[in-house]
Backbone as JSON, one array per atom type, in Angstrom:
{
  "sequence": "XXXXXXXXXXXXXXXXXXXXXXXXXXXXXXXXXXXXXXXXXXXXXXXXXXXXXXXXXXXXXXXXXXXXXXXXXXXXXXXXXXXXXXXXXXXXXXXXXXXXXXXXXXXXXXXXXXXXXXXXXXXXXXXXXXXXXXXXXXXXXXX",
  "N": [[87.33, -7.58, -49.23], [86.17, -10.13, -48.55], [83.81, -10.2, -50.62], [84.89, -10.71, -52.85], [85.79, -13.78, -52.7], [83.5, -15.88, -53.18], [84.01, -15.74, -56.04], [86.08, -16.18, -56.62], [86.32, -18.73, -55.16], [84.72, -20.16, -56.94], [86.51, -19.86, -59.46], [88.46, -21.29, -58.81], [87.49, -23.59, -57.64], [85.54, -24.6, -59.32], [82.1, -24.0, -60.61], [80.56, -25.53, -59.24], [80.95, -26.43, -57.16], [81.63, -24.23, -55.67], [79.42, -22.85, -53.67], [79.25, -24.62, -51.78], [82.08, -24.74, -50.41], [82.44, -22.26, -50.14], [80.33, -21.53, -48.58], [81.5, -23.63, -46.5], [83.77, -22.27, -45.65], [83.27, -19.59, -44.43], [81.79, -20.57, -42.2], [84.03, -22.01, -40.57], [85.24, -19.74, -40.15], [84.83, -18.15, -37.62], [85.12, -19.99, -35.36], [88.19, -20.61, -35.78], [88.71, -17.54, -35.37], [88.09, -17.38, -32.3], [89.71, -19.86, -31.74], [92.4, -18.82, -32.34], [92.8, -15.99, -31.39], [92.49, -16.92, -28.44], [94.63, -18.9, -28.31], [97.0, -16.97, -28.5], [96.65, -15.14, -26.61], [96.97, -16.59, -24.32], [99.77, -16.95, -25.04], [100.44, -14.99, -24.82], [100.47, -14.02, -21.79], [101.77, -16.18, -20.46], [104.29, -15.22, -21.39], [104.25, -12.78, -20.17], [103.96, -13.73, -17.41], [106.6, -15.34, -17.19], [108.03, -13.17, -17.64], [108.35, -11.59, -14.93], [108.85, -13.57, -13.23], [111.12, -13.78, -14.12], [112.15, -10.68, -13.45], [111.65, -10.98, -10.63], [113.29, -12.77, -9.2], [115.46, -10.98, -9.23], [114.61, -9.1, -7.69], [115.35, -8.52, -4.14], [114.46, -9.94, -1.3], [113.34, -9.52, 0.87], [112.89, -6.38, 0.23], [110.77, -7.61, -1.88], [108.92, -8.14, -0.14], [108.03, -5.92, 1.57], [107.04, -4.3, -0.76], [104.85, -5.2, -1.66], [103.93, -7.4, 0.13], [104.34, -9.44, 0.45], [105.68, -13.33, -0.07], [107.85, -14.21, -2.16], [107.12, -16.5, -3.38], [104.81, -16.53, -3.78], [104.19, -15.06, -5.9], [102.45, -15.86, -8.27], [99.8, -15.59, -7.68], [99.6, -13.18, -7.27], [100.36, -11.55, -9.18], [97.99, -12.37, -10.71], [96.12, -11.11, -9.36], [96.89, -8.52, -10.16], [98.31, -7.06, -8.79], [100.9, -7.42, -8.63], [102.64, -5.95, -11.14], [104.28, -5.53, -13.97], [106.06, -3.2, -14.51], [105.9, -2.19, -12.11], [107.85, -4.24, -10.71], [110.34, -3.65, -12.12], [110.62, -0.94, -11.1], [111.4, -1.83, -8.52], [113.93, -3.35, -9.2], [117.32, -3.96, -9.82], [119.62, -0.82, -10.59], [119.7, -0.63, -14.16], [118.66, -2.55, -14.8], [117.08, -4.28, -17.91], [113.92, -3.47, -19.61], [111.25, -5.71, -20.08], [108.97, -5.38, -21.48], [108.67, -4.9, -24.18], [109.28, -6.97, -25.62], [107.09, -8.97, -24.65], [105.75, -9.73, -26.89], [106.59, -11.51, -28.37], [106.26, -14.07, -28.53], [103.66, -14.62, -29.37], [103.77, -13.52, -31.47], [105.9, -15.27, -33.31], [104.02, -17.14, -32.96], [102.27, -16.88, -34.56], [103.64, -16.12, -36.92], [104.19, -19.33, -37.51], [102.08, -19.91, -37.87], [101.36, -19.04, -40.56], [103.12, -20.06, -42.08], [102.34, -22.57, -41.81], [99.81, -22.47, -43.44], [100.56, -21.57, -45.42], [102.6, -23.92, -46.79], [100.4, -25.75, -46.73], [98.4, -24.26, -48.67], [100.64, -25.0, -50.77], [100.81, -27.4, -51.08], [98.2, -28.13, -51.97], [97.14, -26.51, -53.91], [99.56, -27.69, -55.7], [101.24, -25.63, -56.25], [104.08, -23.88, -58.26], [107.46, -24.12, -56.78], [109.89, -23.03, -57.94], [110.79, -19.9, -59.27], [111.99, -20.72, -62.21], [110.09, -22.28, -63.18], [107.85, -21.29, -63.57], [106.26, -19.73, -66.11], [107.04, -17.17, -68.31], [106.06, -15.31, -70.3], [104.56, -13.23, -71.13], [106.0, -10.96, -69.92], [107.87, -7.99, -70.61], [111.27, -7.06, -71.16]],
  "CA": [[87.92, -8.86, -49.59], [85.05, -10.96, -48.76], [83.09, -10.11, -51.66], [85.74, -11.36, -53.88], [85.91, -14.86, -52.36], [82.51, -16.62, -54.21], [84.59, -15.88, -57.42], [87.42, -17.06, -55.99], [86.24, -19.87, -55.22], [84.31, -20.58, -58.45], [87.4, -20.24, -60.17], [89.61, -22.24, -58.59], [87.19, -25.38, -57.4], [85.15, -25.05, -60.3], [81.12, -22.88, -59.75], [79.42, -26.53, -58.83], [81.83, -26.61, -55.64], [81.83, -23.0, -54.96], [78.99, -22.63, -53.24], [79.65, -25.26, -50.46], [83.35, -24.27, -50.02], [82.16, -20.73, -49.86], [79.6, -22.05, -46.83], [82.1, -24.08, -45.13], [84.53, -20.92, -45.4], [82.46, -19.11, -43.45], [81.48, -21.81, -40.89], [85.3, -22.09, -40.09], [86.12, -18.38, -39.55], [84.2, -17.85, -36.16], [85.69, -20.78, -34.76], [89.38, -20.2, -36.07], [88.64, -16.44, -34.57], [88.06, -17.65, -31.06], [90.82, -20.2, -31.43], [93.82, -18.39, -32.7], [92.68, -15.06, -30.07], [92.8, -17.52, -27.22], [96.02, -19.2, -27.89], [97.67, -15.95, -28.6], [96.35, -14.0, -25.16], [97.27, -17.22, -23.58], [101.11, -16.88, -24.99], [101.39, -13.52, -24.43], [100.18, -14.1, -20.88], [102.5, -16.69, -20.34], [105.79, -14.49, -21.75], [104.21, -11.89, -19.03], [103.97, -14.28, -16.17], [107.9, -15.62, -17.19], [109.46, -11.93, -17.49], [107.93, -11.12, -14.11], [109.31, -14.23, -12.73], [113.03, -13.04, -14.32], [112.28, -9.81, -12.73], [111.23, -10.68, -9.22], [114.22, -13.41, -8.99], [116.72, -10.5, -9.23], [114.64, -8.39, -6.32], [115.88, -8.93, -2.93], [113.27, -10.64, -0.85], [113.01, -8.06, 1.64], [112.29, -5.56, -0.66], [109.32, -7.55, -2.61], [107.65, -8.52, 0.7], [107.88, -4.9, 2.07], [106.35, -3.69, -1.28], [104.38, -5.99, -2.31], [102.98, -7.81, 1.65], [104.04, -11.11, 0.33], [106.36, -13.42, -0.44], [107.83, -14.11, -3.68], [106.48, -18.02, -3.52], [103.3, -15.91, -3.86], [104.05, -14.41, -7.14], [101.85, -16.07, -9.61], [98.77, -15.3, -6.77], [100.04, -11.36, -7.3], [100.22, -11.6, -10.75], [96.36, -12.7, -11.04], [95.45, -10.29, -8.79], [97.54, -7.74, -10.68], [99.31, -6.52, -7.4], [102.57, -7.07, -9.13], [103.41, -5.41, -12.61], [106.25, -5.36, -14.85], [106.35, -1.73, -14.03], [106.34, -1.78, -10.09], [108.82, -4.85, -10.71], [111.31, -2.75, -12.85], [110.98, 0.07, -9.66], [112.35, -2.41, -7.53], [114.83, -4.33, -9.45], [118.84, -3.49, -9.58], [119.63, -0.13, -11.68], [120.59, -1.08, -15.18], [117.86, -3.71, -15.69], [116.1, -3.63, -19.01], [112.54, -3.53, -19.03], [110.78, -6.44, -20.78], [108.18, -4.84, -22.01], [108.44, -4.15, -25.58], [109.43, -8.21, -25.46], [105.72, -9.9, -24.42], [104.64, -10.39, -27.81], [107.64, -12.11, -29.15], [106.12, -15.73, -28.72], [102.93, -14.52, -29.93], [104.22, -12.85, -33.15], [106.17, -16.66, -33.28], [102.81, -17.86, -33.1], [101.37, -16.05, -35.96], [104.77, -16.9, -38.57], [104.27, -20.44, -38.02], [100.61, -20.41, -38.5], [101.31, -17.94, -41.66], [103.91, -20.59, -43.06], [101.67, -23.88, -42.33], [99.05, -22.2, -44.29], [101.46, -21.49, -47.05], [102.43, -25.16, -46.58], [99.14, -26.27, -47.0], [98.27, -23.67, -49.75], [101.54, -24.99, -51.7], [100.3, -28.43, -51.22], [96.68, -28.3, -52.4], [97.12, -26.42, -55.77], [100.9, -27.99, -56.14], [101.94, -24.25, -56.69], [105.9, -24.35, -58.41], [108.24, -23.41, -55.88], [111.12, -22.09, -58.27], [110.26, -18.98, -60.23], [112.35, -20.78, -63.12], [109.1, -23.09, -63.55], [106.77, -20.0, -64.08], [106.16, -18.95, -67.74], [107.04, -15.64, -68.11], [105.92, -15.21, -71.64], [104.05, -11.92, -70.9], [107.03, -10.15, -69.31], [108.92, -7.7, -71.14], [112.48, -6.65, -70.29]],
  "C": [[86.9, -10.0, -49.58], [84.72, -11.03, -49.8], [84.11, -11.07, -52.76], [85.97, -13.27, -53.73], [84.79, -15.65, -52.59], [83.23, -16.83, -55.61], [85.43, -16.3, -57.09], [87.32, -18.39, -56.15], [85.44, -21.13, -56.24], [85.17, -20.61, -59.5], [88.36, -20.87, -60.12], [88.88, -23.6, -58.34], [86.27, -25.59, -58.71], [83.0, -24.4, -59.6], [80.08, -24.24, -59.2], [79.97, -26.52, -57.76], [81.59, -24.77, -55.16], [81.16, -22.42, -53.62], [79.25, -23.18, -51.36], [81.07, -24.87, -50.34], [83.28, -22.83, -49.7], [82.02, -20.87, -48.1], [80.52, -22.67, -45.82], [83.49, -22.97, -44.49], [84.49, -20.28, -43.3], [81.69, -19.43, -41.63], [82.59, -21.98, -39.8], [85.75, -21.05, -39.38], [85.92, -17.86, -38.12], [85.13, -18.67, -35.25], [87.25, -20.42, -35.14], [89.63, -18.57, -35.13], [88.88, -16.26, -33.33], [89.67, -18.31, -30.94], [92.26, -19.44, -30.95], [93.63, -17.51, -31.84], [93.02, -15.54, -29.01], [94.24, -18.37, -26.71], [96.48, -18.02, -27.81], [97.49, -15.07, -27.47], [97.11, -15.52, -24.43], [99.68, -17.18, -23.57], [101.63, -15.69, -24.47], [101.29, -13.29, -22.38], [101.06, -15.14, -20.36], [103.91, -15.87, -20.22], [105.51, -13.43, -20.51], [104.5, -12.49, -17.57], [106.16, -14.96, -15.86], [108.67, -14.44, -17.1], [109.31, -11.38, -16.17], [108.71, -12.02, -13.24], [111.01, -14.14, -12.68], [113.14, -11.72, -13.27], [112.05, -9.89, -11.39], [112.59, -12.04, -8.77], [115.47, -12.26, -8.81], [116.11, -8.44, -8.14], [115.01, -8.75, -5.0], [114.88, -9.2, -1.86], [112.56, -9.86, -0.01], [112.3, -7.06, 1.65], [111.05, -6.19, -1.37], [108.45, -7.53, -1.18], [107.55, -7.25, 1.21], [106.95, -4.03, 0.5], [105.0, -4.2, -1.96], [103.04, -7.0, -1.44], [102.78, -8.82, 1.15], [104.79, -11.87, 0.15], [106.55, -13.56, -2.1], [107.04, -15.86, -4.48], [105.3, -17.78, -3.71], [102.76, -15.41, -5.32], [103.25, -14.63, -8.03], [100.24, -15.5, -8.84], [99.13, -13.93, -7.52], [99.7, -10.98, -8.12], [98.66, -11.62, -11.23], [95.67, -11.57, -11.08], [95.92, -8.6, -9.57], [97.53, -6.6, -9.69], [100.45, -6.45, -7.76], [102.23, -6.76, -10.74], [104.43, -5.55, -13.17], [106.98, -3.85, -14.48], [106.78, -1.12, -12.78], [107.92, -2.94, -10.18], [110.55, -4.04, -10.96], [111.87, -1.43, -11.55], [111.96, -0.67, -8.7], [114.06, -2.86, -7.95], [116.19, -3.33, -9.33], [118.62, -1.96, -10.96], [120.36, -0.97, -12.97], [119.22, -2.35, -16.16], [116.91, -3.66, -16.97], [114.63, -4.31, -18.52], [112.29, -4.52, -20.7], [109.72, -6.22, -21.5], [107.68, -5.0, -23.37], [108.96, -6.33, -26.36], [108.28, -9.24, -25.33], [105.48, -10.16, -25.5], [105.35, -11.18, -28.58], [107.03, -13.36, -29.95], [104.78, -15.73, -29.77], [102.73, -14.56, -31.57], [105.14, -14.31, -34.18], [105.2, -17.51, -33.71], [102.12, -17.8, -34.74], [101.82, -16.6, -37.06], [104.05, -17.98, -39.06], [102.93, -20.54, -38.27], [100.5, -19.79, -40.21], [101.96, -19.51, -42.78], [103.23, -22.28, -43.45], [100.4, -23.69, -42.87], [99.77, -21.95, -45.76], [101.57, -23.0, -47.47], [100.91, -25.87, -47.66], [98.32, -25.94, -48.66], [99.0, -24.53, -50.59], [100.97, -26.67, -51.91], [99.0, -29.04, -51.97], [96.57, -28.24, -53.58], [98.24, -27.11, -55.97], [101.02, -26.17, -57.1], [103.45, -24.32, -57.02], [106.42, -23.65, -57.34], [109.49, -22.49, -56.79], [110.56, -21.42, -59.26], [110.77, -19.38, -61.84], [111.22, -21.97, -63.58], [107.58, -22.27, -64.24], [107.07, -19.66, -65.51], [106.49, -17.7, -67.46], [107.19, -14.93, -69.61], [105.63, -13.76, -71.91], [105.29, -10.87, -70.33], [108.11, -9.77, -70.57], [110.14, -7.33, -70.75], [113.2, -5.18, -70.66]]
}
């Protein structure tokens, strides 16, 4: 895909712009890389530290400090140290409880849409792309 993006961009800004829009491309993607990785470990690390907090609210206090050698006012300490799990949590908790698991990346995957749709956004804004397909020619199309 790379490769294709010099022509790209010689045909859409025109080949006297290409070059620098190419370069600042490129300039951007490292940084955007780091960014978007670091929010996204940070959400999903978040949704872990909140389902842990659901799950250790519905152990019986007793029970975490006997498995655990702490209280539960301790929990985010535990968590660091990764002394508590979602997995040892789930051992303790009431039968019946679902396991959050398959749930951590929700916010993340949240994350992603809206960055997907304010690039569309942005896209739809820049070229003024039509929004209703009844604005598209469709001269070439047979039926």
């Amino acid at each position: 895909m790379p490769v294709l993006l010099p022509s790209a961009a010689a045909e859409i800004f025109g080949a006297r712009h290409a070059g620098e829009i190419y370069r600042r491309l490129w300039l951007t993607v490292p940084l955007a890389n780091f960014l978007g990785t670091t929010a996204m470990s940070k959400a999903r690390d978040a949704a872990y530290s909140r389902h842990a907090t659901q799950l250790a609210a519905d152990v019986d206090d007793d029970t975490f400090v006997a498995a655990f050698g702490a209280a539960k006012s301790e929990l985010p300490a535990l968590l660091s140290n990764k002394t508590v799990t979602l997995p040892l949590l789930l051992k303790l908790s009431p039968e019946g409880t679902a396991d959050p698991s398959p749930f951590l990346y929700n916010d993340v995957f949240y994350g992603i849409a809206g960055c997907s749709a304010l690039a569309l956004a942005c896209n739809v804004a820049a070229f003024k792309w039509p929004l209703r397909s009844s604005s598209v020619s469709m001269q070439g199309i047979k039926s």
